[in-house]
TORKOL-4160 file (C-alpha; in steps of 0.2 Angstrom, whole numbers, padded with zeros to 4 digits, m for minus):
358
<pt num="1" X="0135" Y="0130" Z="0239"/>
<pt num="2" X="0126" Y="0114" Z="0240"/>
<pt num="3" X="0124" Y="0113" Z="0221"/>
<pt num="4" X="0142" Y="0118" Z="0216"/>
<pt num="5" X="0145" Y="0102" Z="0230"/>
<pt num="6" X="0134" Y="0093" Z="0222"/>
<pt num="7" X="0141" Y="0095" Z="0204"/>
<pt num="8" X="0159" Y="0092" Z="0212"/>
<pt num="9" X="0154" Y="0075" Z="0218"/>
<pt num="10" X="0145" Y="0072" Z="0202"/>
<pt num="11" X="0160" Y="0075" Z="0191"/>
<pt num="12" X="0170" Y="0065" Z="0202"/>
<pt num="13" X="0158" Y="0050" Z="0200"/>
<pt num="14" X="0158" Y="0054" Z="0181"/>
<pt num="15" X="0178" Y="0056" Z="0178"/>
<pt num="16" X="0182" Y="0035" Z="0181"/>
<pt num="17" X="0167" Y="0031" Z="0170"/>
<pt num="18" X="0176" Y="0042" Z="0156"/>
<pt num="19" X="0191" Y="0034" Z="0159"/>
<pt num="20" X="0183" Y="0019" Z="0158"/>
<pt num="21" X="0178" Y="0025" Z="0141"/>
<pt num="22" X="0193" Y="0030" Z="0134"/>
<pt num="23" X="0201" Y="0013" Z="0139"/>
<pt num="24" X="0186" Y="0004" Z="0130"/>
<pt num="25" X="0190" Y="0016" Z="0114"/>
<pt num="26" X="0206" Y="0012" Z="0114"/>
<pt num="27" X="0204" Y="m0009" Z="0115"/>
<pt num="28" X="0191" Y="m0006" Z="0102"/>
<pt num="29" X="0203" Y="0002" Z="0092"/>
<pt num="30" X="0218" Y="m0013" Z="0096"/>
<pt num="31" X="0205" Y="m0025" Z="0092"/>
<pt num="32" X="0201" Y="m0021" Z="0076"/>
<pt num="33" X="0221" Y="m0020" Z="0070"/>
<pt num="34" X="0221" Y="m0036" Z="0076"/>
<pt num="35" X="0206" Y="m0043" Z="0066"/>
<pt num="36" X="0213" Y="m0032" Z="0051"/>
<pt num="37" X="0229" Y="m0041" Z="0053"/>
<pt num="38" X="0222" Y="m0059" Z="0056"/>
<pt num="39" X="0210" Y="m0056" Z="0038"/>
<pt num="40" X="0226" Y="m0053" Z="0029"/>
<pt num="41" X="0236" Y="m0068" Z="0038"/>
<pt num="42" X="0221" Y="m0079" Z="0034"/>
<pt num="43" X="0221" Y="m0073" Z="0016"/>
<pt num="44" X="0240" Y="m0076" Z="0015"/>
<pt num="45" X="0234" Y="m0095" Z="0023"/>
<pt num="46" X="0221" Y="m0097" Z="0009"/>
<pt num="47" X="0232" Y="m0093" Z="m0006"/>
<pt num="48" X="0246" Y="m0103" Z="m0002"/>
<pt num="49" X="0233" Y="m0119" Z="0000"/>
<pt num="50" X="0224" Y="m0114" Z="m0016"/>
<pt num="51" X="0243" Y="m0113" Z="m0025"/>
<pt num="52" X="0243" Y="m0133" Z="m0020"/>
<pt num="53" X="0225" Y="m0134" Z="m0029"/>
<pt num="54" X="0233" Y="m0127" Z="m0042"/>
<pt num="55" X="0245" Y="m0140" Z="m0047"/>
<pt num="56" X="0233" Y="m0156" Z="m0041"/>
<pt num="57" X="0217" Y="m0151" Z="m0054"/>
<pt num="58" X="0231" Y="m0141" Z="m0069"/>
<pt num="59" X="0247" Y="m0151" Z="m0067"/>
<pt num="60" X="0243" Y="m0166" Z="m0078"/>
<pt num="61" X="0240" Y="m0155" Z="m0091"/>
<pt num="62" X="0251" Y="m0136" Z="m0089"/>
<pt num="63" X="0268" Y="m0136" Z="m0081"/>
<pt num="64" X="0265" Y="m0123" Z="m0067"/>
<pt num="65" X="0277" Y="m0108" Z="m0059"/>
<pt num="66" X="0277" Y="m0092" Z="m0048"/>
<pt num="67" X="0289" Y="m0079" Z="m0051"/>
<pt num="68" X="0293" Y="m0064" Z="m0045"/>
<pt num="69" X="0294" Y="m0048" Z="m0055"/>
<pt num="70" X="0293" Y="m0028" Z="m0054"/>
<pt num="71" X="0282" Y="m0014" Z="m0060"/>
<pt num="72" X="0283" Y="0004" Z="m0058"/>
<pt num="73" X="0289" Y="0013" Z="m0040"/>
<pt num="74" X="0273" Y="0014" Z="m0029"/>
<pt num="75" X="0268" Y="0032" Z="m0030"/>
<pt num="76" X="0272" Y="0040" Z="m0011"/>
<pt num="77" X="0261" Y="0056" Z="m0006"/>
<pt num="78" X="0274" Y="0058" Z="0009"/>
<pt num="79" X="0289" Y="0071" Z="0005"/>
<pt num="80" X="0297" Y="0061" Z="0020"/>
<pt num="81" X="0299" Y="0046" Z="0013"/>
<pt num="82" X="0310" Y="0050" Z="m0001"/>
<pt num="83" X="0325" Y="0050" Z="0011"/>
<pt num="84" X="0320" Y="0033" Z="0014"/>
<pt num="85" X="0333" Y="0019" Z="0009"/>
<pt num="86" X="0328" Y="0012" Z="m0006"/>
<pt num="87" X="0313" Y="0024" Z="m0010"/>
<pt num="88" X="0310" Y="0026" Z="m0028"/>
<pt num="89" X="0312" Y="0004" Z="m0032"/>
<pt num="90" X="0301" Y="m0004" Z="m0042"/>
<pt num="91" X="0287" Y="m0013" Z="m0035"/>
<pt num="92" X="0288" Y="m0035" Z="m0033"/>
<pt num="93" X="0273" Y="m0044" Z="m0038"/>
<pt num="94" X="0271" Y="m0061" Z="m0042"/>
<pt num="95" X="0264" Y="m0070" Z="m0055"/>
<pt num="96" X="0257" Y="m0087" Z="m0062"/>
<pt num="97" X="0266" Y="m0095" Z="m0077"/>
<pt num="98" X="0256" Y="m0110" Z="m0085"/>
<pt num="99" X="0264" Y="m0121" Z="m0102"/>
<pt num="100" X="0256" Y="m0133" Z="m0110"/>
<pt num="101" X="0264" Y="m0149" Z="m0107"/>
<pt num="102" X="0270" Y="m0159" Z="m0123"/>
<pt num="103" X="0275" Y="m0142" Z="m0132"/>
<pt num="104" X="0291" Y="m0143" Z="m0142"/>
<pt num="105" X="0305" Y="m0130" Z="m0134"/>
<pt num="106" X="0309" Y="m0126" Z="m0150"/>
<pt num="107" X="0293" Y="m0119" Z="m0158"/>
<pt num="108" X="0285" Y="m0101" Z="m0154"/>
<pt num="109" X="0267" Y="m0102" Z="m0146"/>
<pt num="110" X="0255" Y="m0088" Z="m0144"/>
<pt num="111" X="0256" Y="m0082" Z="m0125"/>
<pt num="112" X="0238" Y="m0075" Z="m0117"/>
<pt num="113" X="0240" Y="m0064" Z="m0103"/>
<pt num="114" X="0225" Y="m0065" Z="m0090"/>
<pt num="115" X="0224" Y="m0053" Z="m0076"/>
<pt num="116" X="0210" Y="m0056" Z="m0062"/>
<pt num="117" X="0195" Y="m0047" Z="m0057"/>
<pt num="118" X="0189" Y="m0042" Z="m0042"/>
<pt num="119" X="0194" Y="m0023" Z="m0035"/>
<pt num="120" X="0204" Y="m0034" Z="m0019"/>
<pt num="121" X="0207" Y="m0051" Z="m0025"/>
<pt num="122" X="0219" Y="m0064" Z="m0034"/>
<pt num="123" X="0220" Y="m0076" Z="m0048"/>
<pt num="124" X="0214" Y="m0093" Z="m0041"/>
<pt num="125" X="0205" Y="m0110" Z="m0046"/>
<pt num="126" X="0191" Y="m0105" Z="m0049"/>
<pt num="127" X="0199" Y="m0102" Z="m0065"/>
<pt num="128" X="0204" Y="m0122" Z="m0068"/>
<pt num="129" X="0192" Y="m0125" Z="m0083"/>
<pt num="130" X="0198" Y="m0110" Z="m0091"/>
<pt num="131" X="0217" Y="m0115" Z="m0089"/>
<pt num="132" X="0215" Y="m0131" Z="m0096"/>
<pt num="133" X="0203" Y="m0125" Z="m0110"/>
<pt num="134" X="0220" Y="m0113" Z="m0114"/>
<pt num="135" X="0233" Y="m0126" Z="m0115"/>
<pt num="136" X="0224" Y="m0139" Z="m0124"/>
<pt num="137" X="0223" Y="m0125" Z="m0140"/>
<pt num="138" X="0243" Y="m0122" Z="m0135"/>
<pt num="139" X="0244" Y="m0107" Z="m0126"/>
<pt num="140" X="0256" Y="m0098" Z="m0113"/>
<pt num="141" X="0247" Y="m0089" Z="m0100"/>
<pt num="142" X="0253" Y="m0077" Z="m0088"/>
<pt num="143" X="0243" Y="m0072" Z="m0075"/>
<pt num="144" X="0247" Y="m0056" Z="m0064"/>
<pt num="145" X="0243" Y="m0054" Z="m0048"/>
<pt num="146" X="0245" Y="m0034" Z="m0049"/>
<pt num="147" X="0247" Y="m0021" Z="m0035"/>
<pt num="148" X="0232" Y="m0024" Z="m0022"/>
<pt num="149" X="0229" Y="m0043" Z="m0023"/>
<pt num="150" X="0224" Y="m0055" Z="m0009"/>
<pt num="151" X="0234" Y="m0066" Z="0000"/>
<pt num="152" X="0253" Y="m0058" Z="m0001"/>
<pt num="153" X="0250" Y="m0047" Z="0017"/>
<pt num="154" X="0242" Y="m0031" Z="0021"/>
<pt num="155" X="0257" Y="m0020" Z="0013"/>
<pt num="156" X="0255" Y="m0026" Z="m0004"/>
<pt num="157" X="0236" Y="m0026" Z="m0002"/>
<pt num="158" X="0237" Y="m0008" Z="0001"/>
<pt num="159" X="0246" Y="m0003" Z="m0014"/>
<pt num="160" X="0234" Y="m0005" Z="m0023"/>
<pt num="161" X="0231" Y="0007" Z="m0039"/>
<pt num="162" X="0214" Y="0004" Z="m0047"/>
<pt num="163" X="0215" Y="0007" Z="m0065"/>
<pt num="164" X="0232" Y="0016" Z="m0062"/>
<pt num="165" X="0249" Y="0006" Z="m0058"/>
<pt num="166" X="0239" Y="m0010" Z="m0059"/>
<pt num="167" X="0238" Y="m0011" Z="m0078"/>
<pt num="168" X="0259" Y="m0007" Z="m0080"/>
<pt num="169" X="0260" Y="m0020" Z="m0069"/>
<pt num="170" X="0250" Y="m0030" Z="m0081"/>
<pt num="171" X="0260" Y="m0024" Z="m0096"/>
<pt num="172" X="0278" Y="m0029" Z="m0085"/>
<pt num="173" X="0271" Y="m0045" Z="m0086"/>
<pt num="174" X="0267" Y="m0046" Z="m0102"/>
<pt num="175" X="0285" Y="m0041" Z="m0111"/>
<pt num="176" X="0293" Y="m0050" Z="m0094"/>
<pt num="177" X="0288" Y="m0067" Z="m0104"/>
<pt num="178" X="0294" Y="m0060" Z="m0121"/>
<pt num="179" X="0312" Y="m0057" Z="m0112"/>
<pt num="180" X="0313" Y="m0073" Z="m0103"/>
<pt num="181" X="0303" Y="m0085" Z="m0112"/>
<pt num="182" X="0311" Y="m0089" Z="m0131"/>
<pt num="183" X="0295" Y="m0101" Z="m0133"/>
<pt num="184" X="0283" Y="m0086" Z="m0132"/>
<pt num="185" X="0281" Y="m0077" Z="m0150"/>
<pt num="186" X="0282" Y="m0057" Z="m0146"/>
<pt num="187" X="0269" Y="m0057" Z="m0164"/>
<pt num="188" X="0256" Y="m0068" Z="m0155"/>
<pt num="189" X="0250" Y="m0061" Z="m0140"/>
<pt num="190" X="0233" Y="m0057" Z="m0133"/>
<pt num="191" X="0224" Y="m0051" Z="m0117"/>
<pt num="192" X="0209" Y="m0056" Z="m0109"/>
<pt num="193" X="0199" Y="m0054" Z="m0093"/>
<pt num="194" X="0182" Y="m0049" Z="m0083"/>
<pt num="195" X="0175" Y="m0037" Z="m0072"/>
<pt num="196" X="0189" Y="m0028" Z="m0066"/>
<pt num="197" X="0201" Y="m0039" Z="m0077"/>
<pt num="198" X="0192" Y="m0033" Z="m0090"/>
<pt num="199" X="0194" Y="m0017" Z="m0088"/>
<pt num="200" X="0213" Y="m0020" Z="m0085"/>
<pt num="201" X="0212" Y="m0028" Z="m0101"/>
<pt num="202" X="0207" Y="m0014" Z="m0109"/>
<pt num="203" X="0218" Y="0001" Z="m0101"/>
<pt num="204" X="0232" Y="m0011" Z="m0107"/>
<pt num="205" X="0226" Y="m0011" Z="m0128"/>
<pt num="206" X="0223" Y="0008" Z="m0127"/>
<pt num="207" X="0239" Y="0011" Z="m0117"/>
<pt num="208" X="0250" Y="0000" Z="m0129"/>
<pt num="209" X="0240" Y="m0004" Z="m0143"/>
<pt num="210" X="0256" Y="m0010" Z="m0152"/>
<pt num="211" X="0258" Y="m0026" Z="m0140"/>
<pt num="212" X="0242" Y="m0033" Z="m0141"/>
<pt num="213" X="0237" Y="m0043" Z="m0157"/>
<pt num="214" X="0219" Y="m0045" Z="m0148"/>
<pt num="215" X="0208" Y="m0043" Z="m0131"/>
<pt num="216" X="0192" Y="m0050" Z="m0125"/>
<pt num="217" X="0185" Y="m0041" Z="m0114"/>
<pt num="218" X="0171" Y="m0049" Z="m0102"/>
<pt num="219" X="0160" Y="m0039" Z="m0093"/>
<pt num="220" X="0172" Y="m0024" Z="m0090"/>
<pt num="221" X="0171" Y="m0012" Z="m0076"/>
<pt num="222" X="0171" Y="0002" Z="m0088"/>
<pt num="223" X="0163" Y="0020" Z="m0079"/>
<pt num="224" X="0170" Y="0023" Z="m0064"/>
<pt num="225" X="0159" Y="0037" Z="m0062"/>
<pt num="226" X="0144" Y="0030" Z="m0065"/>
<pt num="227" X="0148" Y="0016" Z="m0053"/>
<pt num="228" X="0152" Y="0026" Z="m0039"/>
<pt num="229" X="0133" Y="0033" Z="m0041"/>
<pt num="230" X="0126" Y="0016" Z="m0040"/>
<pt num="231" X="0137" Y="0006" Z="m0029"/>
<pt num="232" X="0135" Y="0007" Z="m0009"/>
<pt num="233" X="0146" Y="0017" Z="0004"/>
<pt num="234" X="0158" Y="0002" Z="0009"/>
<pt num="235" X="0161" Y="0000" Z="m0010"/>
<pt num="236" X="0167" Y="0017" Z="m0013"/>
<pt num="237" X="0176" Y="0018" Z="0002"/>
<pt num="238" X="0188" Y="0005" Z="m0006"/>
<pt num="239" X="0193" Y="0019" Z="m0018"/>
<pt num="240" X="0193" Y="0035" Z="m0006"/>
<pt num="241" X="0204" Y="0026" Z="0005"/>
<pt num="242" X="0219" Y="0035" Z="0010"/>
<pt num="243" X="0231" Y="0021" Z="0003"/>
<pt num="244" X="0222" Y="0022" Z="m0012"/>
<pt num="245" X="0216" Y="0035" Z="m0022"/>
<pt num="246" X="0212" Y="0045" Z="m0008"/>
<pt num="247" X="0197" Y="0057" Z="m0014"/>
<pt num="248" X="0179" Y="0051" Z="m0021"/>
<pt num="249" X="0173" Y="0055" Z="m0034"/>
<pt num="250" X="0165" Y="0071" Z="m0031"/>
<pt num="251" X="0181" Y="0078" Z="m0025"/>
<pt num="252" X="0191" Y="0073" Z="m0040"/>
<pt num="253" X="0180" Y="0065" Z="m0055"/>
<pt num="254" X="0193" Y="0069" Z="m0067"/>
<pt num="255" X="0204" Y="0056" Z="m0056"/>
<pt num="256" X="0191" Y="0044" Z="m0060"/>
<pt num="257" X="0188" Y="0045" Z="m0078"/>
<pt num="258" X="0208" Y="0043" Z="m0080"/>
<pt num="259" X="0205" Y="0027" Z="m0074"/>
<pt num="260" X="0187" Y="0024" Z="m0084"/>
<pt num="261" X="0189" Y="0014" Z="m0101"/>
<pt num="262" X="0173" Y="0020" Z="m0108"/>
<pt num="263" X="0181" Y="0037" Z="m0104"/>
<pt num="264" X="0199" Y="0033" Z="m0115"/>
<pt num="265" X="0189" Y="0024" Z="m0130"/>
<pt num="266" X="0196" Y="0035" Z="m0142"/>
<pt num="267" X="0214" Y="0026" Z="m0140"/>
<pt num="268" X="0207" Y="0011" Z="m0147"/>
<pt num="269" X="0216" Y="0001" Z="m0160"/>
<pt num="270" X="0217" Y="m0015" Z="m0157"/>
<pt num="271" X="0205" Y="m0030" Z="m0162"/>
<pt num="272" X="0193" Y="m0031" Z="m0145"/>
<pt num="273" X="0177" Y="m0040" Z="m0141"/>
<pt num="274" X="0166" Y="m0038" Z="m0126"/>
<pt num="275" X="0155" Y="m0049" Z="m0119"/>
<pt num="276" X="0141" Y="m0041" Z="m0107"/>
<pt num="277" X="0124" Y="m0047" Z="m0099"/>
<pt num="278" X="0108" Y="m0038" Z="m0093"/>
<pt num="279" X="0107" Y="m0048" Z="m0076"/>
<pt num="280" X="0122" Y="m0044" Z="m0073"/>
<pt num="281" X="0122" Y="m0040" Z="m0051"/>
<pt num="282" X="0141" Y="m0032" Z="m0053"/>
<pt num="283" X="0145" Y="m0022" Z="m0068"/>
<pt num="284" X="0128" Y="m0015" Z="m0073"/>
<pt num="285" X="0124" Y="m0017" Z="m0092"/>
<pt num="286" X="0123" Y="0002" Z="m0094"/>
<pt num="287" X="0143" Y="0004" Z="m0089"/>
<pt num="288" X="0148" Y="m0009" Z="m0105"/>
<pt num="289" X="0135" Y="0000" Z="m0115"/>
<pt num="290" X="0141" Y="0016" Z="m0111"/>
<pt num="291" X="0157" Y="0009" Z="m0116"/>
<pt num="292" X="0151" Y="0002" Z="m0135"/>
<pt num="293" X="0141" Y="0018" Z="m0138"/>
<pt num="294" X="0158" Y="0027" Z="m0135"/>
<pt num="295" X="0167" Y="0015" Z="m0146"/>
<pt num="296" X="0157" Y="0017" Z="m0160"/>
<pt num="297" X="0155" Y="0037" Z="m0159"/>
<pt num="298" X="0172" Y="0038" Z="m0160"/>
<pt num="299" X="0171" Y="0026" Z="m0175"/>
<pt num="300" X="0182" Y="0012" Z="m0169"/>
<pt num="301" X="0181" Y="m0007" Z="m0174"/>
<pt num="302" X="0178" Y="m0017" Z="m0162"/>
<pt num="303" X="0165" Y="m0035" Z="m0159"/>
<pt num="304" X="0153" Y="m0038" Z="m0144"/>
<pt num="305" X="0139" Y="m0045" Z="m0140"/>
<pt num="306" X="0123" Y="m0039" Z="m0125"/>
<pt num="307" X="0117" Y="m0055" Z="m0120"/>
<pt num="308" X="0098" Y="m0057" Z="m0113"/>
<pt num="309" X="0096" Y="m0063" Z="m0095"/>
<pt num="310" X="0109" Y="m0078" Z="m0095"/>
<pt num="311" X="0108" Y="m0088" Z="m0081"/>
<pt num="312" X="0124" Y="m0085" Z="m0070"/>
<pt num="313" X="0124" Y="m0065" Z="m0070"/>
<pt num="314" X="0140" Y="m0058" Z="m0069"/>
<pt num="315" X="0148" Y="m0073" Z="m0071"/>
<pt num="316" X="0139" Y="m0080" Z="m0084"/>
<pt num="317" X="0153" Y="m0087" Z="m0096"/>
<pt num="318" X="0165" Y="m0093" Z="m0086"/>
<pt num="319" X="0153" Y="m0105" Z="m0078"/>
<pt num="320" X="0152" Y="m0123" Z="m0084"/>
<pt num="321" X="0134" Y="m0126" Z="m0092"/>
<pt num="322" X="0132" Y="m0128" Z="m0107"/>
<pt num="323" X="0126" Y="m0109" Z="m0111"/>
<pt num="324" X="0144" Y="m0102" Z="m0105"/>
<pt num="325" X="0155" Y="m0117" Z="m0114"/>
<pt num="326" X="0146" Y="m0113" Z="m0131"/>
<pt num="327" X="0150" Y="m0092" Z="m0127"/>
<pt num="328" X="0169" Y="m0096" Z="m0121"/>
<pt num="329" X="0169" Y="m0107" Z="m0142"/>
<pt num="330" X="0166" Y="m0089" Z="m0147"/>
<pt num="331" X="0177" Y="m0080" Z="m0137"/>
<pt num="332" X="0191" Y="m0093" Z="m0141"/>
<pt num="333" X="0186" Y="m0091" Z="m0161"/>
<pt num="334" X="0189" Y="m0073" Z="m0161"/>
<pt num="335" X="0206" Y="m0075" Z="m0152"/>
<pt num="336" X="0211" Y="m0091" Z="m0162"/>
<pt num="337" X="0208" Y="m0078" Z="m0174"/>
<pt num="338" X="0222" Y="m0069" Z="m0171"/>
<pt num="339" X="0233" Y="m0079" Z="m0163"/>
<pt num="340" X="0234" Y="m0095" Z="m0172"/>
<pt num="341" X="0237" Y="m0110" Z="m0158"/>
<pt num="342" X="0240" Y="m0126" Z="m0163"/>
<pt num="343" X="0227" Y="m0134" Z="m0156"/>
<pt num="344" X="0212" Y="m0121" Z="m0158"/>
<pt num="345" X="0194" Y="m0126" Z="m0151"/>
<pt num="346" X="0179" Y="m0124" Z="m0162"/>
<pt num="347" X="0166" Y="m0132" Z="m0154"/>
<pt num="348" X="0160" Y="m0137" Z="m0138"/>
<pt num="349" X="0165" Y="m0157" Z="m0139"/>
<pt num="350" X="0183" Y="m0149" Z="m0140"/>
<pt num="351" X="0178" Y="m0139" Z="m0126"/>
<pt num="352" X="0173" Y="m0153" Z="m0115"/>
<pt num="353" X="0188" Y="m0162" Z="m0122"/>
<pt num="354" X="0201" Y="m0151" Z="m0114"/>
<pt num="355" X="0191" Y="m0154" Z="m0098"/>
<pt num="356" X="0193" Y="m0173" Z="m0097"/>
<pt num="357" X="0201" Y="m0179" Z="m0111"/>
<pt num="358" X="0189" Y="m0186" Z="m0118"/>
C-alpha cells in the first residue's frame, strides 16, 4: 500500500515536469521556424543590397536588368493540390540581363548564358571581373537564377529541382532572349558555368544539343552518386529533403544518375571543354575524371584540361591572380571560337584591360 502511495505521489511530481517538457519541445520547435524564416528574410535582405553592387562596379560598362520569366510547373507530389487554383502554372524566376554598352541595336551579338553554382545560392558580385571580362569581347549574358536560389523567400528556395527542373529553367531563359531580344543572334549562343553551374551547363548541351554552339564547363558536379558517398550528412540531407527529391540515394540511385552528367555522356554533341583541378575541396577530381573517361568511351569529342594543385581549389579560375586570368584567356579562346564577338580577348593585357580600362 505505502509503495502504490509512494508511486502515486511520484507520478504526480513527475506529470508538471512532462508538461514542462512538452512546452519546452514545443518553443523549440517555434523557435527554429522562426530562425528558418529570419535566414530566408536575411537572404532576401542580402540579395536586394548585392543587386545595388551590381550596378555600382558593372554599370559603367554593361547596361543591367531583372526580369521575370517561367519555366516548367513545379512537380506537386500531393493529389490534393491539383484542385488548387491555378495548380499546373508555370513557375516565375528571375533573371539577370547584362549588354555591353556602346553596342549598335542594329547588329546581332553572340549571347552567353551563365547559370550559378552552389546547390542553394544565387548569381552575385562575386561574379564582377567575369561580367566585365564578357562585355568588353561584346557579349549578352543572361543569368538565371533557377528554381532553389537565395534571396527570393523560403517558397521558391524550396522548389528547388537539382539537376531536374533547374536546367529547363536554364533553357527558358536561354530561348527567352532569342524571343525578346533582336540584338541576340539565335546562331551564336553558348553556355558556361561551374560546380553546380557546371553541371547545369552540361544537362543543358546533352538535353538540347541543337541550341548550344558551345559550353565550358568548370569544375562540374558531375556523379551524384559518387558524391553522396563522399560528402557529409547535412550535405545529403539537402537532397533527401522532402521538398526536394525526397529519397537518398540508396533508396533511389537510379533518381540520382538521372540527374548525373557523367551518367548522360552518351548525349553529347556539342563542342565542350571542362576545366578541373586536383585540389579541388568541393567537386573532387575523381567525379570530372569520371566524367572524361565516360566522354571518351563513348567516343565523343570533347576539350579539357586536369590541372595540378593550382592555388585557389575549387575556385581556382575565376579568382584574380594571374594563374586564373591566363586559364579564363583559354576559356574565352575556345568560346570566341565559336562565337565570334567582336571584341575577343587573347591575351592577358586584354584581360586586365576589360578590368580598368587600361
Amino acid at each position: 500500500m505505502k509503495r502504490l502511495l509512494l508511486l502515486g505521489m511520484g507520478l504526480l511530481v513527475l506529470a508538471p515536469l512532462y508538461a514542462q517538457e512538452d512546452e519546452l519541445l514545443e518553443e523549440i520547435k517555434a523557435l527554429r521556424q522562426q530562425v528558418s524564416r529570419l535566414r530566408h528574410n536575411f537572404d532576401v535582405l542580402e540579395k536586394n543590397i548585392d543587386d545595388l553592387l551590381w550596378h555600382d562596379r558593372v554599370g559603367d560598362v554593361a547596361y543591367i536588368d531583372k526580369v521575370y520569366m517561367t519555366g516548367p510547373p513545379l512537380p506537386d507530389r500531393v493529389e490534393r493540390n491539383k484542385n488548387r487554383q491555378g495548380y499546373g502554372n508555370p513557375l516565375k524566376f528571375q533573371s539577370y540581363i547584362f549588354i555591353p554598352r556602346g553596342i549598335d541595336p542594329s547588329k546581332k551579338y553572340p549571347l552567353l548564358v551563365f547559370p550559378h553554382g552552389g546547390v542553394h545560392s544565387d548569381f552575385n558580385t562575386y561574379y564582377t571581373h567575369i561580367i566585365r571580362e564578357l562585355m568588353a569581347q561584346g557579349y549578352v549574358v543572361v543569368a538565371p537564377e533557377y528554381r532553389g536560389s537565395t534571396g527570393y523567400g523560403r517558397r521558391f528556395y524550396e522548389s528547388i529541382d537539382y539537376g531536374g527542373l533547374e536546367v529547363e529553367d536554364v533553357y527558358s531563359a536561354r530561348n527567352y532572349m532569342v524571343e525578346n531580344y533582336d540584338l541576340v543572334d539565335k546562331n551564336r549562343i553558348g553556355i558556361l558555368g561551374w560546380s553546380h553551374g557546371g553541371l547545369i551547363t552540361l544537362m543543358n548541351i546533352f538535353e538540347h544539343p541543337n541550341d548550344y554552339k558551345v559550353a565550358y564547363a568548370g569544375v562540374p558536379v558531375s556523379d551524384l552518386i559518387a558524391r553522396m558517398g563522399y560528402k557529409t550528412q547535412g550535405y545529403r540531407d539537402l537532397y533527401s529533403a522532402d521538398f526536394h527529391i525526397g529519397q537518398t540515394a540508396y533508396q533511389n540511385v537510379e533518381e540520382y544518375r538521372k540527374r548525373s552528367p557523367a551518367w548522360q555522356a552518351h548525349k553529347l554533341e556539342t563542342p565542350l571543354l571542362i576545366h578541373t583541378n586536383t585540389n579541388d575541396e568541393d567537386v573532387n577530381v575523381f567525379e570530372v575524371e569520371h566524367l572524361i573517361k565516360t566522354l571518351k568511351a563513348e567516343e565523343k569529342e570533347f576539350e579539357y584540361e586536369i590541372y595540378e594543385d593550382i592555388q585557389g581549389g575549387h575556385a581556382f579560375d575565376r579568382l584574380d591572380t594571374k594563374v586564373a586570368q591566363e586559364i579564363r584567356v583559354k576559356i574565352y579562346k575556345f568560346l570566341n571560337g565559336y562565337l565570334n564577338p567582336p571584341n575577343p580577348i587573347n591575351n592577358r593585357r586584354d584581360l586586365r584591360k576589360a578590368a580598368y580600362g587600361f
